[in-house]
N, C-alpha and C positions, 0 to 999 in steps of 0.2 A: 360289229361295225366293219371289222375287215374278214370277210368268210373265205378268202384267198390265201390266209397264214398257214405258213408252214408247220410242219407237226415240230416239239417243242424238244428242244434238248435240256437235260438234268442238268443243274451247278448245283456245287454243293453249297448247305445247309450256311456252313461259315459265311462267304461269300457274300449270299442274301442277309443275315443278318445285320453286316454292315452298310451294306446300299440301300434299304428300305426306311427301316428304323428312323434313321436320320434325319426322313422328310421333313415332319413335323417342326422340330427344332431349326428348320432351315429355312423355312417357310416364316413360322410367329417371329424370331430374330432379323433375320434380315428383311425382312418388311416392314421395318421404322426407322431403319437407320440410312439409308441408299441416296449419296447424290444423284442428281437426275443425268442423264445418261447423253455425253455429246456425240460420242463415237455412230450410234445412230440417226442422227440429226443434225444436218448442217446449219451452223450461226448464220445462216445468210439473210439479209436484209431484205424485208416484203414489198413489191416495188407496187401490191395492188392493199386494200385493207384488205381483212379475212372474215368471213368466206364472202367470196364476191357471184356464187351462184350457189346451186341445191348444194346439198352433201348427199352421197350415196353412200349407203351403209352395205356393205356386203356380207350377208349372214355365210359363214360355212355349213350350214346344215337347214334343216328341211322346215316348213313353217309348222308350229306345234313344238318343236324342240324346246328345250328349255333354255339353250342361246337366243331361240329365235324369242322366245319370251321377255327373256332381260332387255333383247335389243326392242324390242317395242315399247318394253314401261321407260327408256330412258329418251326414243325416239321425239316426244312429243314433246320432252322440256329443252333438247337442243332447239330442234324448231324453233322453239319460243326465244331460250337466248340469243340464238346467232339471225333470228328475224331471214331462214331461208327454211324452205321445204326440206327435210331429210327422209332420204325416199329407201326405206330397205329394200335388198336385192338379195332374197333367196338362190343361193347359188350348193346346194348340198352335192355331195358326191365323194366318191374317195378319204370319206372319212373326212371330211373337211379341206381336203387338199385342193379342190376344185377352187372354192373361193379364194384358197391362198393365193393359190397362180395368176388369177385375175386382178387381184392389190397388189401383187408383188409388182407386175408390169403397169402400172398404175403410174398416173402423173405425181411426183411426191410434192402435194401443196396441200394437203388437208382433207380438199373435197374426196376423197374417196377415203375408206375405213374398213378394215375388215375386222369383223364381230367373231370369238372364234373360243372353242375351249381349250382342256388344256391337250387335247388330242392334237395340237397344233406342235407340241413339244417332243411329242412321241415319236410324231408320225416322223420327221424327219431322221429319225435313225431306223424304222418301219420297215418304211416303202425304201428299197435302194436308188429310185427316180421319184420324190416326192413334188416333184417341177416347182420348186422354191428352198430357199436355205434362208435360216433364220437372218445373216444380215441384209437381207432382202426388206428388215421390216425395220420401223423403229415405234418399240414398246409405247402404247399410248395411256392405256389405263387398264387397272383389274377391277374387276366389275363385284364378282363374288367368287369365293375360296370355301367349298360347301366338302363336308367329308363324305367318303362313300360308306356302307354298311351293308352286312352281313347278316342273314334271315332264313328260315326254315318255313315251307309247310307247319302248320299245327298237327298233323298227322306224327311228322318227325320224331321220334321219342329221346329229345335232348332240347332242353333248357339252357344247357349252356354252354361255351364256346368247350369247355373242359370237356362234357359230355358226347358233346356234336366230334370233338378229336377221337377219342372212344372210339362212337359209333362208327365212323370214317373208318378204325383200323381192323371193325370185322363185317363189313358190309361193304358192295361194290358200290359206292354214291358217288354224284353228278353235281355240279353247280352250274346255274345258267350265269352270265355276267352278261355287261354294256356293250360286250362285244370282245371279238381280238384287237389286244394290243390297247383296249382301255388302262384306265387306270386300277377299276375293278378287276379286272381280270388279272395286272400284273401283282395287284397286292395281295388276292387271294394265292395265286401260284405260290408266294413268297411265305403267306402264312401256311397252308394246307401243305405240300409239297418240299419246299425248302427250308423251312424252320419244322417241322414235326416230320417227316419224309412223312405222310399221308400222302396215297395213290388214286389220285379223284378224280374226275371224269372234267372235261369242261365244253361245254355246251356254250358256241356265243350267242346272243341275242342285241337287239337292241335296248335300252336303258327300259323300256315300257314295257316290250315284250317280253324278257326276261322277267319280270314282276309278274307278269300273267301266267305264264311258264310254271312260275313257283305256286301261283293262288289256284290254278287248275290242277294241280297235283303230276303233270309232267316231269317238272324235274324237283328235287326236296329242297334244294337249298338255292341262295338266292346272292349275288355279289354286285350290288349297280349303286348309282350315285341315290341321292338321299331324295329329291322329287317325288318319283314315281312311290316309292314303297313307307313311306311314311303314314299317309292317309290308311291305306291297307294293315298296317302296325298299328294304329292307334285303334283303327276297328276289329285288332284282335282274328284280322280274315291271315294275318301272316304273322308269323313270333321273328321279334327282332334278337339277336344272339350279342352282336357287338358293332359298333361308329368305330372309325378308324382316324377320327380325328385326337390331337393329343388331350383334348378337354371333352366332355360328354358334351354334346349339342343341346340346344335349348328343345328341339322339335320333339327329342325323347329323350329326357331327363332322367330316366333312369335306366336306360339302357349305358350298359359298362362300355368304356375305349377296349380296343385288343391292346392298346397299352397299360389297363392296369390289370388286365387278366395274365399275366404272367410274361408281358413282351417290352419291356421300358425301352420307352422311345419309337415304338411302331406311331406311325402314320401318316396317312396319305387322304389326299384333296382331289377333289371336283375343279377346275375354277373355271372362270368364263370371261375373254378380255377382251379388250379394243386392238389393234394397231392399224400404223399406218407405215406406207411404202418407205423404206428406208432414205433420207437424204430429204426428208419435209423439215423444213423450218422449226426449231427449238421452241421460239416464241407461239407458233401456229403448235405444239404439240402439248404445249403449256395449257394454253388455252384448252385446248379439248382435253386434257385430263380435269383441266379446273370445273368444266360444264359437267361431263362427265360424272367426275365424283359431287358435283350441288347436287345432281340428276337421282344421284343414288344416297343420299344423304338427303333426301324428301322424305317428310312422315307417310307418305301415302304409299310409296315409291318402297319405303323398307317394310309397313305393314304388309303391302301383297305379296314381297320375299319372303316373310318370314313363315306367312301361310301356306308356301310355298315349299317350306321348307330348305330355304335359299339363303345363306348367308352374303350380307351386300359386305365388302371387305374394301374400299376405296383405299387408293395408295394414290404417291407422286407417282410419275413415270419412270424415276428413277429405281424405286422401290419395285416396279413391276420390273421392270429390266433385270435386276439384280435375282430375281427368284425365276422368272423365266428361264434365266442362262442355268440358275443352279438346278433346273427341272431336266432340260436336255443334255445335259451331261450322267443325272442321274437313270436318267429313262434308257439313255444310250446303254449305259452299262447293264441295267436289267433286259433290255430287250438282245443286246447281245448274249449275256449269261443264259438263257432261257431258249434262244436259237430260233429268235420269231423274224420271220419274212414277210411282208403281204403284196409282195408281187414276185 
């Protein structure tokens, strides 16, 4: 995603093991308990009803993406509730930074929205001019909190994450990931590199094209979100090693966490959210998490997630606010520790 990063500086082992680990627990706890959030959202009083014209939905990435997916299965039941057109506005580029900058200058009353992952967390300690700062925005809704996972060629001659460490320490091996400065890419540096010193190559790709990467025999090992490489694992065309979320995923149920392979407390998320320009109305942000989370709490709406291999994870806004904040302080610290630039 960012092929402009700079080459990676070593931290040590200790370091990462306290920054990473943690996600998980910080993510499932503070995602039930979060008042809703004023400091981005001003109490101001609506002086028109809401929405009083289309909503434009601003995807940060490309159409086919798996943001761009969610935002279409939720597009059609806004429509229906709020009785206007909701028109998505493919705006990819810079890792999603493009779309940002366009909401972030956005009138803050609703009608504009930006669709976004969690690359939105990253990127601002990333890029050093990312042309927005988080309170530019105010958190609307989390859509899905999907774990990434880790995969070999079948060629590979390791079964398991124990093995595949092994292998790593008498062979020069490569990992393709979702990109630089994904979340893939930062959790594998953390397990391969910083928790084992294993000295592995890394190769970025996109989320699809790193899957491919690994199914054509290119590169042997595989780091991307859960989408793309599930189908491919279930047919056996790619061996899944370990999910990096803190529970095994429903999509492959018996594929092990890296936290109960010997890492307590390893793990890290996908996720994919709403917001809107920072200083929209409380009541107007209310509302759109409430459609939002019906939207994604439709039987129809979580069966093609789940075939998807997409966890739908609906929260208040508060609750989103709350794991947002705690994602860009965490990321901050890995992407400093790790010495990653992308411009």
């Amino acid at each position: 995603m960012h092929s402009k990063a700079a080459s990676m500086i070593r931290a040590s082992a200790r370091a990462f093991a306290i920054v990473l680990p943690l996600a998980g627990t910080v993510v499932a706890s503070e995602a039930r308990s979060q008042p809703q959030p004023r400091s981005q959202a001003q109490p101001a009083t609506q002086p028109q009803a809401f929405p009083s014209r289309p909503l434009r939905l601003v995807v940060a990435f490309p159409p086919g993406a798996t943001t761009d997916t969610i935002a279409r299965l939720v597009q059609p039941r806004l429509a229906e509730a709020f009785g206007q057109p909701v028109v998505i506005d493919n705006r990819g580029g810079a890792g999603g930074n493009i779309g940002a900058q366009i909401v972030a200058k956005s009138a803050p009353d609703g009608h504009v929205l930006l669709g976004t992952s969690v690359a939105f967390a990253v990127n601002v300690s990333l890029f050093s001019k990312p042309g927005f700062a988080i309170r530019d925005f105010a958190p609307v809704a989390m859509a899905t909190l999907t774990p990434n996972i880790l995969f070999v060629h079948p060629s590979v001659k390791a079964t398991s994450l124990k093995e595949l460490l092994a292998l790593a320490r008498t062979e020069r091996l490569s990992y393709a990931s979702s990109g630089t400065g994904t979340t893939t890419h930062l959790a594998a540096e953390v397990l391969f590199r910083q928790l084992n010193n294993v000295d592995i190559t890394h190769v970025p790709h996109t989320p699809a094209a790193a899957v491919t990467a690994v199914l054509g025999g290119q590169v042997p090992i595989g780091s991307t979100s859960m989408p793309p490489a599930v189908p491919l694992s279930q047919a056996g065309k790619i061996r899944p090693i370990a999910v990096t979320s803190a529970k095994r995923s429903s999509a492959l149920p018996d594929v092990p966490t890296v936290a109960e392979l010997g890492y307590p407390g390893f793990a890290d998320y996908t996720w994919i959210a709403f917001l809107a320009p920072a200083g929209t109305p409380v009541a107007v942000v209310n509302r759109l998490n409430a459609e939002i989370n019906r939207a994604l709490n439709a039987p129809d709406v979580r069966e093609r997630m789940n075939a998807l291999a997409i966890e739908p994870t609906p929260m208040t806004a508060g609750e989103f606010d709350k794991v947002l904040r705690s994602d860009v302080e965490r990321y901050a610290r890995i992407v400093k520790q790790l010495g990653l630039k992308a411009d």
